[in-house]
Each structure stands twice: as C-alpha cells, then as structure tokens.
N, C-alpha and C positions, 0 to 999 in steps of 0.2 A: 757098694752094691746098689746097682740102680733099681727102686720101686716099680713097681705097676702104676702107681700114681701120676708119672711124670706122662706130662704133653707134648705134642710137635710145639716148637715154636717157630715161629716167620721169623725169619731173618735175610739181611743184604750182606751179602759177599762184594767187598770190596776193594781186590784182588789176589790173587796167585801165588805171590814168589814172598818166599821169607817165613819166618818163624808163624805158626797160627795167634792170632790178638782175638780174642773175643770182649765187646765192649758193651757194658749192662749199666741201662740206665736208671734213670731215679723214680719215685712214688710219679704218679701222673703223668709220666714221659713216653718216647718210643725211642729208639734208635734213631728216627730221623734228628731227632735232638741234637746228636752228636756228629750230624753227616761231614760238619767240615772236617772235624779231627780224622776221623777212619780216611776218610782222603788223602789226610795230611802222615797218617800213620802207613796208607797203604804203600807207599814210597817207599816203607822199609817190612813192612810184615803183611802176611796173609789174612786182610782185617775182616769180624764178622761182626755185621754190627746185629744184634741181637734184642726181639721184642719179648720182654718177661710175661708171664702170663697174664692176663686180666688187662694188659698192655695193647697200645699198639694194633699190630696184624694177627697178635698170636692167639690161641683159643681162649675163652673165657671158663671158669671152672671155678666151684664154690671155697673148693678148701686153697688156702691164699696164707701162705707161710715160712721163712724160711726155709725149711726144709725140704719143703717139696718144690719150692724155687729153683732152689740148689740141685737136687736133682735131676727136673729140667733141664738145665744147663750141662751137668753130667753126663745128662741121656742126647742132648745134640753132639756132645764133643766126641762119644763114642761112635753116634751113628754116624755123623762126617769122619770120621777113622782119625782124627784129631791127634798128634803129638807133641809133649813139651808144651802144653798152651801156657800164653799168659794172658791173664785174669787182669782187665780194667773194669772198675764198678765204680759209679758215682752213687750218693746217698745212698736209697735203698738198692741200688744195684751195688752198692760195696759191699753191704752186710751180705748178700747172696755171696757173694765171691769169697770173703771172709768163711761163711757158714760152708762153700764147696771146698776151699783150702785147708782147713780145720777137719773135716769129716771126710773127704776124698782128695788127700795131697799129693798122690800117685797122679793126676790130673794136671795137675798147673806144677811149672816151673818159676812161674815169679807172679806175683799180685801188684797193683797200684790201685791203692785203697783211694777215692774221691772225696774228702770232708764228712767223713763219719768216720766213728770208732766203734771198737768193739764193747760197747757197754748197753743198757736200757737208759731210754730216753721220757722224761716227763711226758705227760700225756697230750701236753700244750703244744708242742714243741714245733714252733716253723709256723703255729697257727691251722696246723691240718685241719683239724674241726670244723674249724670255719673254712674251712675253704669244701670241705664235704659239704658240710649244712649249706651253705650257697649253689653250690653241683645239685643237692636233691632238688631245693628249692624252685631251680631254674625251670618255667612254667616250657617246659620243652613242643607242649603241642601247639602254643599261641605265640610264639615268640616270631617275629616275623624276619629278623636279619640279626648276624652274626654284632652288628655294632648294638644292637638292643639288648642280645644277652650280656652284652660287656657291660651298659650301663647298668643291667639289672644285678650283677656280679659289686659292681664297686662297693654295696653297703657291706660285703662277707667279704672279699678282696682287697683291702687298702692299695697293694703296692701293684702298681701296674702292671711291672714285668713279668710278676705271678700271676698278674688276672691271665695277661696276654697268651702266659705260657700256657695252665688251666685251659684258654680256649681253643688251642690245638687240637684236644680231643673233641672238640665239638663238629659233628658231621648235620649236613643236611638230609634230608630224608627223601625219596622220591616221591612219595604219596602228602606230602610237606611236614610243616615242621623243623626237629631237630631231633639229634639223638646222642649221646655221650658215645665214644667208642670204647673207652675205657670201660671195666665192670664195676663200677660205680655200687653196685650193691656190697659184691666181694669184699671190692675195701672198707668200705661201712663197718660191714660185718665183722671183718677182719683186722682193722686198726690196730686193737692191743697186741696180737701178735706181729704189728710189724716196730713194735718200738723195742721188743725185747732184743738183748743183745744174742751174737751167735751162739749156735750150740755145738762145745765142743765137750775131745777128751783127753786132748792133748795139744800141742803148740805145734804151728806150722813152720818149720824148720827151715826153708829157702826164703831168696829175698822179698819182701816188702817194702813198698813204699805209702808214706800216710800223706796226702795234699791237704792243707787247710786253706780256705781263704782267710783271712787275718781277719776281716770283720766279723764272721763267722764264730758261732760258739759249739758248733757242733763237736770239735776236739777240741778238749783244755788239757791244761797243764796236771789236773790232777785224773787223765785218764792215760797220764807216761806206764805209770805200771801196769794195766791191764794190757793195755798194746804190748809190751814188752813181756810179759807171762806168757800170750796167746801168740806172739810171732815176734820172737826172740833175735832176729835177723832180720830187722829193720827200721826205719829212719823216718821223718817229720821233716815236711819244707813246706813252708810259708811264704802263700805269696799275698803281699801288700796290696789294700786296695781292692782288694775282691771280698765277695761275701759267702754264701754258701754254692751260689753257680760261676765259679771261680772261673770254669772255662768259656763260661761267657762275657766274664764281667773282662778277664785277662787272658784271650785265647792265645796271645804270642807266647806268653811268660809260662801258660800253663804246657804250650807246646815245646818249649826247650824243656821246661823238667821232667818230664815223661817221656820225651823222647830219649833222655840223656840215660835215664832210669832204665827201660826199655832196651834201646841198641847195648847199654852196658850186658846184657844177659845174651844177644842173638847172635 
C-alpha cells in the first residue's frame, strides 16, 4: 500500500522496448552517476534511471528513511503503470530496493543488490561524517570557484574520487556563490536512519543478485546468513579490484555480471 508520504521523483527514461529496469543510486549521488550503464542496459530493457529524494532533480522533504524511499519508488512504478520491474540499487539505493522487495514484492520481479547488505552498519562507516561535516562546513557564500571548494573539502575528504564525486552536487548560484543540491540538512538529520538495515517481515522469494567489490567491506562473509534469511533465492559475485564504486572502478566486468543476471530473467 502506497503512503501519502511519497514524492514525484525526476527521473530519465532511457528507452522503450524490453522489461522496465529502474536504477537507484547511492547516499550523495543522482542518476546521472550511472548514465553510462542505463545506456548500456537500455539495449536490452526499458531503463529509468531514477533520482531518490533529497537527491538529484527530485523534491526535497524533511522525513529521509527507508521507508518512505521505498515507497517513493512504489509510487512512480504505479504511476508509470510499471510491470514485472527489476530493481538495481547501488549502496543506499540497494537498501531502498531491498526495503521495496521485502515490503512490496508484488512490484519487482528480480533485484541486483550494489555492495551493501541487508544488515546495520557502524556509525563510521565509508567516513560519512566527515564528509557531511566538510558539506556544512563549506563557506558556500565566499567560495569563489568550484576548484577552491575542492581544496577547501581535502582536509574532511582524503580520497579524491570521493571529493570529486561529493562535488557534483555542487551548483553555482545566480545571484553568486554556491549551493549544495542535495538536502544536505535531511541527511544530517537523518544519517542514523540510513545505516539501519531493511525492514522486513518476511523474505523476498524471487531472484537476487549481491555485487561486492572485493576491496570493499560493505558485504563480509559473516553477513551470508542474513542475505540468505531475507532473500533466500540468491547469490554473491565478486569483482576483483574494485572497491565499493565497483561500477566505476570496473564498469566492463560490472557490465557482463548484471547483464548476464538481468537478460537471465527477460
């Protein structure tokens, strides 16, 4: 049952013909993140590449949770008359997927879960904190150019390609400045509820797929049984050499496994 809660969200249709693929991306991301793959997906399916709330193009809104993610995502697949979807979610767009496949599995007929599991995650985890604390920090009305907020970002930032990605959301302002497009607040506010794992009440019954990147510690070996309680029909592939943005660190290796995953069900 879809809430009153749920939002429009923006999203890019990415073509026509073939099964619907809805593709949910991670904490700080948009859809654009993922534009090569829905490209490379739309070759065979109906792709949407899809901006989560507080995301992106889509609205902004204080309550920021699982749940009402999830329905989100419920509420566009209805109102585009959506059948048989499958569900790709990376990080925090996996748990959404997870949290709509658990709670509305009449909706998706196959999931491919991105480097996260279904468990609660330490509070530390990926370094979010810091990378919020450096977001507020960022003196958004003095800041004169996109290469000054990056050097201002390196002391809460270490790794580049996080700065780099982080500064995506960074827009100019017309009256000057900058302004985050993300809701920046929301997340703040909202953090603890995104570590916790889905909420279910029973186990999702059709296929699954889990991608880990191997450097990666977001799935270990002692999160086999939970994934296996909560979705009982499916499997774990490991690709070498990637970390937790697998699809970027390996987008050929992460595009044969999903596709093979994927075309297996269309």
């Amino acid at each position: 049952m879809i809430k009153l809660t749920a939002i429009p969200l923006s999203f890019r249709k990415y073509s026509d013909d073939g099964p619907a693929l809805l593709v949910l991306h991670g904490l700080f991301g948009s859809q654009a993140n993922w534009g090569w793959h829905c490209k490379q997906f739309a070759e065979h399916f109906s792709v949407y590449g899809v901006d989560l709330r507080n995301h992106g193009d889509s609205p902004h809104a204080a309550e920021f949770n699982y749940p009402v993610m999830a329905d989100d995502v419920a509420a566009l697949i209805v109102d585009l008359g959506l059948q048989d979807c499958v569900i790709l979610g990376h990080s925090m767009g996996g748990k959404v997927g997870m949290e709509l496949a658990l709670t509305q599995p009449n909706l998706i007929e196959r999931l491919l879960v991105v480097d996260i599991a279904p468990v609660s995650y330490p509070e530390q985890a990926e370094g979010h904190l810091r990378v919020i604390a450096g977001m507020k920090a960022l003196p958004l009305e003095s800041i004169a150019s996109r290469r000054e907020a990056e050097e201002f970002l390196r002391d809460y930032i270490i790794d580049e390609p996080t700065r780099k990605f982080v500064l995506t959301n960074l827009q100019r302002r017309p009256e000057g400045g900058f302004r985050w497009r993300l809701n920046l607040a929301a997340i703040d506010a909202s953090y603890d509820a995104l570590r916790v794992m889905p909420a279910h009440a029973g186990s999702f019954e059709k296929p699954t797929l889990f991608v880990k990147g191997a450097e990666s510690a977001y799935i270990q070996s002692s999160h086999k049984e939970e994934i296996l309680s909560l979705f009982p029909d499916s499997d774990v592939k490991i690709i070498m050499g990637a970390g937790h943005w697998l699809h970027a660190d390996k987008p050929q290796a992460f595009k044969k496994i999903a596709m093979d995953f994927l075309c297996a069900g269309a």
